[in-house]
C-alpha positions as CSV (number, residue, x, y, z in Angstrom):
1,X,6.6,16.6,17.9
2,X,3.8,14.0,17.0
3,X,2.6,11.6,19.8
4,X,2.2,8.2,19.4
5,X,-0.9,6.7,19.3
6,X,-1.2,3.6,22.2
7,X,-0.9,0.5,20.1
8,X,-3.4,-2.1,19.3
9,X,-3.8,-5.2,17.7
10,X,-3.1,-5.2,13.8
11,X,-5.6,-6.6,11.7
12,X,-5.5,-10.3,9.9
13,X,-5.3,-9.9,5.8
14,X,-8.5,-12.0,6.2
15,X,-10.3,-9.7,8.5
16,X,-9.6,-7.0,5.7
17,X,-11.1,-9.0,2.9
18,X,-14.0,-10.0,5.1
19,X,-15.1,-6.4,5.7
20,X,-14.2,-5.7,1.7
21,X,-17.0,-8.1,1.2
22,X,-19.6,-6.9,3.7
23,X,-18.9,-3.2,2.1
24,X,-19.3,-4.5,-1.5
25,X,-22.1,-6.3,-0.8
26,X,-23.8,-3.5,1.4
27,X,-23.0,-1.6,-2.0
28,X,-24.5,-3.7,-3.6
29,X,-27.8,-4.1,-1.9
30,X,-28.0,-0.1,-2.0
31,X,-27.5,0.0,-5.6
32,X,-30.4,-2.5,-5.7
33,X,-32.6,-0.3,-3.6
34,X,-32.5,2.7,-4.7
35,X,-31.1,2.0,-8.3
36,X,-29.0,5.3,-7.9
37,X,-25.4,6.1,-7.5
38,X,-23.2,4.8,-4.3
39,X,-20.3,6.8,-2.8
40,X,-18.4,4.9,-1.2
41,X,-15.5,6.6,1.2
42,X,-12.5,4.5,3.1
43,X,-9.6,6.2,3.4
44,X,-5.5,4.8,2.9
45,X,-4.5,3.5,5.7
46,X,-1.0,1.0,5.3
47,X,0.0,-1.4,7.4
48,X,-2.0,-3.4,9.6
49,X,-3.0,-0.7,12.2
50,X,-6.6,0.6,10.6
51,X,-8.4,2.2,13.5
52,X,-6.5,4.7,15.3
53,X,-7.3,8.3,16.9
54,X,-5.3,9.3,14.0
55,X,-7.4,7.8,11.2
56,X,-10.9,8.7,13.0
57,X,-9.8,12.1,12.8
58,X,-8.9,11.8,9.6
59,X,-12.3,10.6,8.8
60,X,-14.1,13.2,10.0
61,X,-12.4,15.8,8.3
62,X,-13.2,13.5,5.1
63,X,-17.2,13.3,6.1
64,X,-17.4,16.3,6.6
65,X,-15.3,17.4,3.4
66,X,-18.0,14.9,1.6
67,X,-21.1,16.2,3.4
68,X,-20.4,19.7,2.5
69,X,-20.1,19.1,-1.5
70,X,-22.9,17.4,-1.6
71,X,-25.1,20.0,0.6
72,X,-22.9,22.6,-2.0
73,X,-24.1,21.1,-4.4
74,X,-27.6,20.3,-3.4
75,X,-27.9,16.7,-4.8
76,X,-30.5,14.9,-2.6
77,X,-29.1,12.5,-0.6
78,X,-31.1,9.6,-0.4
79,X,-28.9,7.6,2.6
80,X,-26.0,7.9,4.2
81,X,-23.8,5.3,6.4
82,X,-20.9,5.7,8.3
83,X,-19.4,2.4,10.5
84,X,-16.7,2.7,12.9
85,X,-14.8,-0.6,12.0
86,X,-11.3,-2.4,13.7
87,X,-10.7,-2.9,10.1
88,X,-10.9,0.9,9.5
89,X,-13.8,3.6,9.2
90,X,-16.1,3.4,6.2
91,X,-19.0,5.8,4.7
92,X,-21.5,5.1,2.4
93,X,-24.0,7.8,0.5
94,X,-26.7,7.3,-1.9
95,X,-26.6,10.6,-4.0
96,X,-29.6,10.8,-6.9
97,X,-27.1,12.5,-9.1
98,X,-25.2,10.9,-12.2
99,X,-22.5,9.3,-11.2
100,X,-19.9,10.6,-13.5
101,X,-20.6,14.2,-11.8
102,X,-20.0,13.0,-8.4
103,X,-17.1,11.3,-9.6
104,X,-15.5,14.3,-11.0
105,X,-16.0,16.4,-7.9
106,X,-15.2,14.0,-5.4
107,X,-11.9,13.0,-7.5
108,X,-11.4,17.0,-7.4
109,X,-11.7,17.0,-3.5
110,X,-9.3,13.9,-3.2
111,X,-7.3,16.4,-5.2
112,X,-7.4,19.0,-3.7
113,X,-8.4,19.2,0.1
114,X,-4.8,18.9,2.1
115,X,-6.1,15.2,3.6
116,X,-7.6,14.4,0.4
117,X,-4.4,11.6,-0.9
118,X,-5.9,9.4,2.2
119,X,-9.2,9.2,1.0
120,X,-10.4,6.7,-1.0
121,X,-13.6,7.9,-2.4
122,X,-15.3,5.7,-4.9
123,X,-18.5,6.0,-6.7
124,X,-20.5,3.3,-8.3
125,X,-22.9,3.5,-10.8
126,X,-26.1,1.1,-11.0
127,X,-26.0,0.4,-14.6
128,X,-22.3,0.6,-15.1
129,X,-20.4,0.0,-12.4
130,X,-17.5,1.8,-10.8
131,X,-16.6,5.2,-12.3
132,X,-12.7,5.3,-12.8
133,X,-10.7,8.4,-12.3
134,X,-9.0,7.8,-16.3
135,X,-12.9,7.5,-17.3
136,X,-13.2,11.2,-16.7
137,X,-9.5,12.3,-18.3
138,X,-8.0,11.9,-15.0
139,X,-4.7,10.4,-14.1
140,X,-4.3,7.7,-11.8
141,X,-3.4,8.3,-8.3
142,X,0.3,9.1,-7.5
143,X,2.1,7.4,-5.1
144,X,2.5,9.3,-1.2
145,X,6.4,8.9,-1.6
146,X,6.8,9.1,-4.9
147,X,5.6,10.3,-8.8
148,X,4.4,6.8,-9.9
149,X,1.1,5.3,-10.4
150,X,0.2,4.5,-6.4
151,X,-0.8,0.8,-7.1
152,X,2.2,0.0,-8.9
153,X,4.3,1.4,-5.9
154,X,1.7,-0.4,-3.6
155,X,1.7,-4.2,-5.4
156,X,6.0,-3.7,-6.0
157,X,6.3,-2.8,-2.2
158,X,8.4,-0.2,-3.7
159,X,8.9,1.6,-0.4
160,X,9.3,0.4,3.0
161,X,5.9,0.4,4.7
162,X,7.3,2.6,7.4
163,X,8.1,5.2,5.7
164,X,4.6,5.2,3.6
165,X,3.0,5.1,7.5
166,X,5.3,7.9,8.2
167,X,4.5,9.9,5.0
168,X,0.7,9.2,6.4
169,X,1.3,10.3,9.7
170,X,2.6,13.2,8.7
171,X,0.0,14.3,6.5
172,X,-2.6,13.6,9.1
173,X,-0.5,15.8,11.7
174,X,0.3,18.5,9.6
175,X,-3.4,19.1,9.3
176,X,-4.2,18.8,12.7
177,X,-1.4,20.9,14.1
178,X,-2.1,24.1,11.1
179,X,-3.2,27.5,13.1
């Protein structure tokens, strides 16, 4: 049986678009810098509870997920950034790699690893911009409850946003409870 996790204060719509714009811009100023690719990792997190035990978990498993392909890799690393937010945990990596490489394996891992549908792992070029999934032949990301695009579920409200928290909860649990 999951445990609840003690409740806290949701956070404002404008509190989320605030710390959007503090992450862009400090995407922005790394881009700048270093004039190499940015990865950029925040994971899905509906509703408006962003930092739970739950999702700090969650993000671990995802650094370290994102750590280990780049050390598997061995693409330098030229900085890394992770900030424990009320508006939800966020990484940041400077990788001297192209972009469209790092793209395609970090789509892969959101693919792939078991937690991988919660992370949101985007990757922005200096010259071009963000790299889309559908830039590399990919499709777009499915929905947690469903087969549909995710975003068109998302904007439509499609499901009830408790049972997209549950589907989340779940997920998150499954992984934590495995042998």
């Amino acid at each position: 049986m999951a445990t609840q996790t003690p409740a806290r204060p949701g956070v404002s719509l404008d509190a989320l678009l605030a710390a959007k714009d503090r992450r862009a811009q400090r995407q922005a100023d790394w881009l700048k810098h270093y004039q190499q690719p940015v990865i950029s990792l925040t994971l899905v997190t509906p509703g408006e509870m962003k930092d739970s035990i739950r999702y700090r978990n969650t993000m671990g498993v995802a650094l370290q997920a994102c750590d280990q392909l780049l050390w598997q890799h061995r693409w330098q690393v030229l900085d890394r950034q992770v900030l424990w937010l009320p508006t939800g945990p966020e990484a940041m990596w400077c990788v001297a790699h192209p972009a469209a490489e790092i793209k395609a394996h970090s789509a892969a891992l959101e693919q792939t690893h078991p937690l991988g549908r919660l992370w949101d792992i985007d990757v922005i070029c200096p010259q071009d911009g963000p790299v889309g999934r559908q830039s590399l032949g990919n499709r777009q990301r499915r929905c947690l409850l469903c087969d549909e695009p995710a975003h068109a579920c998302s904007r439509s409200r499609r499901h009830p946003q408790a049972q997209v928290i549950a589907r989340v909860e779940k997920l998150v649990d499954d992984w934590f409870a495995r042998d």
